[in-house]
Structure formats: structure tokens, C-alpha cells
N, C-alpha and C positions, 0 to 999 in steps of 0.2 A: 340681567333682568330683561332688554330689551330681549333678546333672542327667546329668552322663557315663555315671554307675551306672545312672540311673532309665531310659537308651535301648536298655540289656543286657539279655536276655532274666534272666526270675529264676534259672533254672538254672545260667546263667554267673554269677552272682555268686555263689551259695552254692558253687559250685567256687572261686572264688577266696579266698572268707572259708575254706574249709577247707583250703586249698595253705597261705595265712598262720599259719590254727591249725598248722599243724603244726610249727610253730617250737618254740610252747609246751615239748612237751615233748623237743624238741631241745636247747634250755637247760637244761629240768630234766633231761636225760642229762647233760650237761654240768658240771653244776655236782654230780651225783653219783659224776662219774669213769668213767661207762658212754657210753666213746665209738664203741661200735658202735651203739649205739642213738641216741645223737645224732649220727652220720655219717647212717643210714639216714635220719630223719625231715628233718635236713638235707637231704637232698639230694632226698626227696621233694619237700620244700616246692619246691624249685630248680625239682623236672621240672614237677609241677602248675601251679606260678606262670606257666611259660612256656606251657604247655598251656593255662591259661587266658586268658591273652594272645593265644592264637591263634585259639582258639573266638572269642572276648570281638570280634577285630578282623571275625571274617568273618561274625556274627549281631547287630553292632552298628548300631541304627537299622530293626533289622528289624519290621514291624508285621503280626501276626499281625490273621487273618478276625475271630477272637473271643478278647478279651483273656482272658474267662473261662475259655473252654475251655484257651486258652494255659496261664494258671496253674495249673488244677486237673492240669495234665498234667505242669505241672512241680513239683509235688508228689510227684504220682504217681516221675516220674523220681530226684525227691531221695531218696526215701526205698528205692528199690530199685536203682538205679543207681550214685548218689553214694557209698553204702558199697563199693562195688568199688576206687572209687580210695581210699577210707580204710581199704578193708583190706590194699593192696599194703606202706604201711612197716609197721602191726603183722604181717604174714606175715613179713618180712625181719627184723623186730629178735625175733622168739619164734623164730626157725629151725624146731626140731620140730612144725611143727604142717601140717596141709592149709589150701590157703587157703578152701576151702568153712567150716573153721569160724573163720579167720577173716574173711569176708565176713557169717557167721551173728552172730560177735560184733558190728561193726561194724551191722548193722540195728537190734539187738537194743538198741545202745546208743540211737544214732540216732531210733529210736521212742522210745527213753523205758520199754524194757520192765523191761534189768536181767536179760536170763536171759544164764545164763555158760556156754559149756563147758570152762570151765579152772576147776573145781572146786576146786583144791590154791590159793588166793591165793597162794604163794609161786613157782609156777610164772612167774610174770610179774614182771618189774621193779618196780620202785617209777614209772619213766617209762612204764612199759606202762600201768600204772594210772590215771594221769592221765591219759593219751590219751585210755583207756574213758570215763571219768568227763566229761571235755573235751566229746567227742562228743558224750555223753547230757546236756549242759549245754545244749549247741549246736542240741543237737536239741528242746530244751524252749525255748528263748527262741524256735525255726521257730514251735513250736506256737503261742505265746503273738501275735506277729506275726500270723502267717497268719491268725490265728481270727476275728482282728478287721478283717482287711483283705483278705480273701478270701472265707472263711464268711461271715462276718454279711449282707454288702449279698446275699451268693444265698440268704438262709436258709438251712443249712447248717448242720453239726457243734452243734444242739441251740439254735440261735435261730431256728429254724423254727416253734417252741412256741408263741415269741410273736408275730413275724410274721403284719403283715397277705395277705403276700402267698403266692404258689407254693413250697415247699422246691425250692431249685436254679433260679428264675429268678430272684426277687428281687423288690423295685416297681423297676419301670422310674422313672430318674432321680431315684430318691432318694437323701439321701446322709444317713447316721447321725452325719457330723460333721462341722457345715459346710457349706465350700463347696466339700470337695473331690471331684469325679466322678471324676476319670483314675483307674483300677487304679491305674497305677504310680506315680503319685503318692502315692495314699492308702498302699500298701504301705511307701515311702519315710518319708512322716510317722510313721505309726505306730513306724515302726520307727526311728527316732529320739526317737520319748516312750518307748517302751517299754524298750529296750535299755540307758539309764542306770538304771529302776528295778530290771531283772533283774541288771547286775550291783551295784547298789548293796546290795541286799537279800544277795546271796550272799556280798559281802563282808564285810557285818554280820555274818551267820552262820559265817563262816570263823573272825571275830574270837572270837567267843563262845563258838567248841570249842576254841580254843588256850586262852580264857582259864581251863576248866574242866578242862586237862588233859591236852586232847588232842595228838599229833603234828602237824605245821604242816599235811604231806603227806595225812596221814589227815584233818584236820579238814577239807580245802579240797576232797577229790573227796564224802565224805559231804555239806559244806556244796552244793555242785552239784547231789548226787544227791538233796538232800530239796527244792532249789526245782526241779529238772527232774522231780522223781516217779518216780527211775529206779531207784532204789535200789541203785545199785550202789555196792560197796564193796571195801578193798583189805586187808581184815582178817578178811572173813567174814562180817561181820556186827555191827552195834552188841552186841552179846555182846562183843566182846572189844575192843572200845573203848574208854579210857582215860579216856573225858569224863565216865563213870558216870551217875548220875541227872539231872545239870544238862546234860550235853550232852542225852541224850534229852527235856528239856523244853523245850530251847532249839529243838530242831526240831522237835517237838509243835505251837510256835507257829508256826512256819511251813506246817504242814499247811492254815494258814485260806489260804494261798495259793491252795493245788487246790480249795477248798469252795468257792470262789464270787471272779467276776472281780473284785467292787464293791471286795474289800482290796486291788487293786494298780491296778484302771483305772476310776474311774467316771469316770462322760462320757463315754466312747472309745465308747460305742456307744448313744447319747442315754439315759442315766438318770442325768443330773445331780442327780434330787431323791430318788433313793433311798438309804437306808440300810445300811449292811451289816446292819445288827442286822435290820432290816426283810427283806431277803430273802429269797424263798423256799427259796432253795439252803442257805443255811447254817442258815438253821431247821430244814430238815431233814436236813441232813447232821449236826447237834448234837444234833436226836432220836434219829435213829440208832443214834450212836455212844452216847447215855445210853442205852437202851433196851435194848440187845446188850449192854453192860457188867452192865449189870442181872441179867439174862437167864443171861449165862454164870456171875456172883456167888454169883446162885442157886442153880442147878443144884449148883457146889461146896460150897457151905453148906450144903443139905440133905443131900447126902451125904457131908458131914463131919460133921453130927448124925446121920444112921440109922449111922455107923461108929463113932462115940464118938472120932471124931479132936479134936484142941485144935491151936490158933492163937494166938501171939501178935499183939496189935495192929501191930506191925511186920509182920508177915506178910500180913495182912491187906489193911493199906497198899499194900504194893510189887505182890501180887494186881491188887488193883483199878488200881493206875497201870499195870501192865502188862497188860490187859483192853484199857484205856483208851488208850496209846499204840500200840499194836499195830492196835486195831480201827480207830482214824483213818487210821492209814497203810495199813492195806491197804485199805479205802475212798476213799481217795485214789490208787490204786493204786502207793503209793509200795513197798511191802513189806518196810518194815525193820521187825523182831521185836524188842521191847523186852525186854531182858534179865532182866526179871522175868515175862514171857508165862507159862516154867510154872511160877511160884510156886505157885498156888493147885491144882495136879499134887500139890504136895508134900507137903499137908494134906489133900486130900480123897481122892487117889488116885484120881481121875478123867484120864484125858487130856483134852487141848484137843481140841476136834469141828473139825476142818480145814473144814465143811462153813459154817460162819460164815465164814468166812475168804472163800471160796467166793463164797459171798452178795455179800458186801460189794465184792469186787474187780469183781461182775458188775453193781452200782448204779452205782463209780462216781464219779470227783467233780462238780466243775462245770464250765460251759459256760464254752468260751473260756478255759479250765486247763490246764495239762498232764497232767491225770488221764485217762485211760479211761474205757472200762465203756460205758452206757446214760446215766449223769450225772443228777446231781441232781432239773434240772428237767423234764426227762421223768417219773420218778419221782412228780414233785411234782404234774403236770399227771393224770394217773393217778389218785392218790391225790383230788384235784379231782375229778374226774371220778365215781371210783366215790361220794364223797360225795354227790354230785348226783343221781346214780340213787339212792340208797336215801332223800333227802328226797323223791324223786317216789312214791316205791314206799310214802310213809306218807303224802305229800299231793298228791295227783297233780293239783291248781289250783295250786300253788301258781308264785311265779313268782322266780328266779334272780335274787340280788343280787350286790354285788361292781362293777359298772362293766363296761365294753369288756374291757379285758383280761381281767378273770376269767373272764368267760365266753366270751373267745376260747379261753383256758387249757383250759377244760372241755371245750370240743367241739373248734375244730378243733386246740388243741396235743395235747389227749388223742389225737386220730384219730391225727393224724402220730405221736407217738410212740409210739402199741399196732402202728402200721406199722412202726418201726422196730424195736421191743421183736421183732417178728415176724421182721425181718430175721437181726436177734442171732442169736436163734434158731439158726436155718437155716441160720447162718453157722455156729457152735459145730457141728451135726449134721455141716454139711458136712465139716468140718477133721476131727470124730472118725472120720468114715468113711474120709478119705484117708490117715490116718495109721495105720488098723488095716490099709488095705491094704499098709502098707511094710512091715508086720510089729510093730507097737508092738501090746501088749497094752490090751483095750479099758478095764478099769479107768484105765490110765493117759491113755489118748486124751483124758478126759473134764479132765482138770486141767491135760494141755497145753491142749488148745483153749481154755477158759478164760483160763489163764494168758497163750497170746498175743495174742489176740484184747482182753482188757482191758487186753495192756502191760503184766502185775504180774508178771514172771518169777519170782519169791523166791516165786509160790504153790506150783510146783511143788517145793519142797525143803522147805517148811513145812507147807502145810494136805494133802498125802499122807500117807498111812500108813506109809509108810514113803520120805527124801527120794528125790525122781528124777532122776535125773544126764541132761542135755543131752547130756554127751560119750557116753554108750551106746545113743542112738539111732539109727535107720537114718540115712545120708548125706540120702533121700530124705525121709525124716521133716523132718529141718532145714531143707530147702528149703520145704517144705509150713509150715511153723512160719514161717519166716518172709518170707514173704507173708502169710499169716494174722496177724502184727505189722502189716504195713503195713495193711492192709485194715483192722485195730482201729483204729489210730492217725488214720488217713485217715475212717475211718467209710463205713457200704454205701452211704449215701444221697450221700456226696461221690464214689462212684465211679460210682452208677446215674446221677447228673447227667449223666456223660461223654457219658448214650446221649441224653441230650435233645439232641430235633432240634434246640431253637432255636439250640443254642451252636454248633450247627456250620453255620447257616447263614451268608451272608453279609449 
């Protein structure tokens, strides 16, 4: 069976893993008495299943010029393509809606971004919700696979840092695990180590919001949306979640997910000897998140003392855990708002500055995560880097410790990632200019582009000034949005690969 699978192009198979998902919440229509919604996804699954029976027999044993180009293209296709067929049964089971936003939703999930145009949660099923959730589950466990079995061996999606070799060729005949060369093989393994830890981990998590409280329904797409980083949710929001302070801790723990691979895969891409604690990623992602806690603590403290405001120590507490829950998850670009976020509003009479928010979405989590952004160790190499110049600038003999790595880290991971930081960039200006020309006002331009481009959708309703609704954008706006999702999600430098000549020679 394996081997049958590993002779199907990748895109045929993720069409078929998605014809299957669609059962899911077929039963769960099912077993809730909404049998128009479980006809619909039923019989999707029926049409796709055969559809991909038919692709699957006439691209079977097909051998593409360049496995790499092959993949990176079927990436490209999943993540732009593949939402069309997973928007056709949610178009059919919401009746009122254009299928443009549902195809918008369906990317949105799929990326891992989380931005809604169905603003009203009660507009949707309780089976719709799961779909979304499913999706963006589906589309975190692609990321998790591919990063490691696709990116890594071309240096790609932020292991270019470290990398001896070219971002987007690779070292020729190297292999990070083992003895396995073939793509498709490697893709395959991987994705039978990794797949029991993703759902093992979500189902722990599932277990641990019923036990706190939660609804089965609610606990199970929240439990998805905080290991896929998509945050999407069918309540509105951890605000009105039932799990209270212990569900938001229980998935606070799982944020180390996005901070850094070494919690869920060491060895998958040779650092068998390193430590989590040891990492550069989560060292600095735990800076961070201390630093900006701090920082915003502050700000409301002093001006709860120039006001003569008072605080209870409960107050106080629930402040800072909600600082602190809030700033991980949107650094992880998960963006769920812990329901004490404007506690410390309430005593100092300050608003929360969205523009931390901001920051934090555009850092980032870690390499080979389902987080966004620029990522950790880009960051961290940076950070290396400018350290280095200012010991030169006070001892200009002096000479560079640390070993190989570090000093690969300094210059050429620094280089490649102020190239890519540059991309970012460019990319963000780009998306604000297309989307002022559909008609979107340019204050707002500036939080979508962000917001899609990092995958954090929940920034647009939180860190604005006031929230921005998805459903009242231009038609053209949403299509500009999302592409601008995939392009985040995919990253510039796994798209600018496409144009390297090598991959398209023979």
C-alpha cells in the first residue's frame, strides 16, 4: 500500500487524504441530526474519491525531470488549488454565501491563517466548524511533513541559516536522515514518524479541555487550532470558552510546539545531540515573550501610579497571565486572545498598543513549525550577527569564537536571512499597495498584509483599532489576501526557488 502511494504524484494524494477527510464531518452531521450537511459532505467525499481514482490511475508511476521542482509545485497547487475542491461541500452545506468566500475560507484554513468571513460563529453549523478546524488541522500536520522532507534537504523555509550549502539547491547527495535519498521516500517516512505524534499530541490536548470544562465539539477544533497555529475557533474566541484559566494553560503548553522543532522531532534533521533548553529558537522565543510582558506590565503600572488607580493582587495576576498567554500565541502566530488580555485596561485605563501584537506575528515562531512570520532563527542569526559587529567596532583584532556553526550563523545565515527579512519586506509593501488599489483604506492595508502574509488572521480583529471585518472587503481584496496567505505560508525564497535554473533542467 505504502509503495502504491509513494508512485502518486504528492498532489494526488493530498486530494485523496481530503475526499476521505470529508467523512469526518459527515458523521459528525450525522450524529447531530443535520442531514443536509451530512448528505452534502457525504457525497462530496463519494464525487472526490472517484476523482481521485482517476487522476491517481492516469499520473500513476509518472517520473517527473526534477523531483524538486515536482514538489515545490505541488505545494504550490495544494495550497491554491486544493481549497477549490474543499470549498465546493462547505458552499453547498452554508447555502447563502458566494463560493469566492468560500474558497477564501477554505485557503485561510488550509494555510494555517484563521481569518474568517463569517464573523456571526453561529452563522455556521457546529459540522461546518469542524470542517474549518479539520482543514486547518490538515493543513498544519502538510506543514510539519513537508518542512522536514521537502525544505530541509534544499535549505528552504529557514534551515538555510544553518546550512552549509546554497538556499534552494541543497548539498548535492546529502541526506539529514540516514540512508534515505529518494524524495518520495523520504516524504513517506517522515510522514509516518510524524503523523502519530501530531495526532497523539492533539488528542492529549482534546482530552484536557473536556477535562477542564470544556464542550467535546469546542475542545476538539480549539485542540487542532492550537497544534495547527490557526486559531480558529467556533465560539469566537477563548473569551467565551468554558475551559477558563486551565484550558488556556493547557494550550499555553503547547505553544512550545511552534517555538522550536526539537519538542516534537529531534533527529528528523540530524541534531540528535541537542537540547530543547539548549536551542537557539526557544531561548529566544522565551526572551521574547519575558521581555514584552514586561514591557507592556510596565507601561500599565506606571500609569496606574501617575493615575492613583489600585489593584488587587488577583488583578494583577490574571494581567500578567494574560500579557503572557496572549503574546506567545501571537508569536506563534496562533492568535487566540486570552481572556484576561484587557485586564490590566481595567486598572490602568490604558488600551493594549495592537502594535506589539504586530511585532510579534511579524517574528514569528520556529523553523519547521506551523508558525509563520520571519521565525525565530532568522531572528536569532541577526541578533548573532549584529553582536559581532559591535565586538569588532570595540576590538577590531579580535577573533570570532563559537565553532563552525556560529560563525556560519553570523555571516552567511545572517546574509540569507537580512535577504529574506528584505523579501518580507517587499512582500508586506507589495500586498499594501494592491489592496489600496481595490479600494481598502490604507490604515487598514497595513494589518491585512501582515495578518496574511504571517498566517495570524485574529490580528486583524484584535491588534486594530478598531476590529476589521474580512466579509466587507472588496471581492478583489480577498483574492489578493489570499495568495498573499499562501505566498506567507509557502515563504518568497520557496517560491523564488521555482526560478532556479537548476531544478528545471534535466
Amino acid at each position: 500500500m505504502g509503495a502504491t502511494i509513494q508512485k502518486l504524484p504528492l498532489f494526488v494524494v493530498l486530494m485523496g487524504i481530503s475526499a476521505l477527510a470529508m467523512i469526518v464531518p459527515s458523521a459528525h452531521a450525522l450524529a447531530l441530526g443535520d442531514f443536509t450537511t451530512m448528505r452534502v459532505f457525504f457525497y462530496g467525499s463519494i464525487l472526490f474519491s472517484l476523482l481521485t481514482l482517476v487522476v491517481g490511475l492516469a499520473t500513476a508511476g509518472y517520473q517527473p525531470d526534477s523531483v524538486a521542482r515536482s514538489q515545490l509545485i505541488a505545494l504550490l497547487a495544494a495550497f491554491t488549488c486544493l481549497p477549490l475542491m474543499l470549498a465546493i461541500p462547505f458552499h453547498e452545506a452554508v447555502g447563502n454565501t458566494s463560493f469566492l468566500n468560500a474558497w477564501f475560507e477554505m485557503v485561510s484554513c488550509l494555510t494555517t491563517t484563521g481569518a474568517t468571513v463569517y464573523d456571526n460563529a453561529g452563522r455556521l453549523t457546529p459540522s461546518l466548524h469542524l470542517w474549518r478546524g479539520l482543514v486547518g488541522w490538515m493543513g498544519g500536520l502538510m506543514v510539519w511533513i513537508t518542512a522536514v522532507s521537502i525544505f530541509a534537504p534544499m535549505n528552504l523555509g529557514g534551515f538555510e541559516v544553518r546550512a552549509a550549502g546554497s538556499a534552494g539547491k541543497g548539498v548535492s547527495g546529502s541526506s539529514d536522515s540516514g540512508d534515505v535519498i529518494d524524495p518520495s521516500e523520504r516524504l513517506m517516512r517522515f510522514a509516518m514518524k510524524l503523523t502519530p505524534i501530531y495526532i497523539g499530541l492533539t488528542t492529549i490536548l482534546w482530552i484536557v479541555l473536556v477535562i477542564t470544562g470544556e464542550m467535546p465539539h469546542v475542545a476538539l477544533i480549539h485542540a487542532m487550532s492550537a497544534l495547527s497555529t490557526s486559531g480558529i475557533t467556533p465560539v469566537g474566541g477563548l473569551y467565551y470558552a468554558a475551559s477558563g484559566f486551565w484550558g488556556e494553560f493547557a494550550i499555553f503548553l503547547f505553544f512550545i510546539l511552534a517555538i522550536s522543532r526539537l519538542s516534537f522531532s529531534p533527529g528528523l534533521v540530524g541534531e540528535k545531540d541537542k537540547k530543547l533548553f539548549q536551542d537557539p529558537e526557544f531561548q529566544t522565543g522565551v526572551t521574547l515573550v519575558l521581555v514584552v510582558t514586561g514591557l507592556l506590565f510596565l507601561r500599565h503600572f506606571v500609569a496606574a501610579v501617575d493615575g492613583e488607580a489600585t489593584a488587587s493582587l488577583k488583578q494583577i495576576t490574571q494581567a500578567i497571565w494574560g500579557d503572557i498567554f496572549t503574546i506567545a500565541s501571537f508569536m506563534t502566530t496562533t492568535g487566540f486572545e486570552s481572556r484576561y488580555w484587557l485586564s490590566a485596561t481595567d486598572w490602568s485605563g490604558l488600551h493594549m498598543p495592537g502594535v506589539f501584537l504586530i511585532g510579534l506575528a511579524l517574528i514569528g515562531g520556529g523553523v519547521a513549525t506551523t508558525a509563520g512570520g520571519v521565525k525565530l532563527l532568522r531572528i536569532y542569526a541577526l541578533f548573532r550577527h549584529s553582536e559581532r559587529e559591535l565586538q569588532r567596532l570595540m576590538h577590531p583584532s579580535s577573533v570570532s569564537g563559537g565553532g563552525r556553526e556560529a560563525r556560519r550563523i553570523r555571516k552567511q545565515g545572517a546574509y540569507i536571512s537580512w535577504v529574506f527579512f528584505m523579501l518580507f519586506a517587499i512582500s508586506i509593501a507589495g500586498v499594501m499597495l494592491a489592496l489600496s488599489l481595490t479600494g481598502v483604506q490604507f490604515e487598514t492595508t497595513m494589518i491585512l498584509a501582515v495578518s496574511a502574509l504571517t498566517t495570524t488572521g485574529p490580528l486583524a480583529d484584535i491588534a486594530a483599532e478598531s476590529p476589521i471585518s474580512f466579509s466587507g472587503i472588496p471581492d478583489g481584496a480577498k483574492v489578493i489576501l489570499a495568495f498573499a496567505m499562501v505566498l506567507g505560508r509557502l515563504e518568497a525564497l520557496a517560491i523564488i526557488a521555482l526560478f532556479n535554473p537548476e531544478i528545471w533542467r534535466k
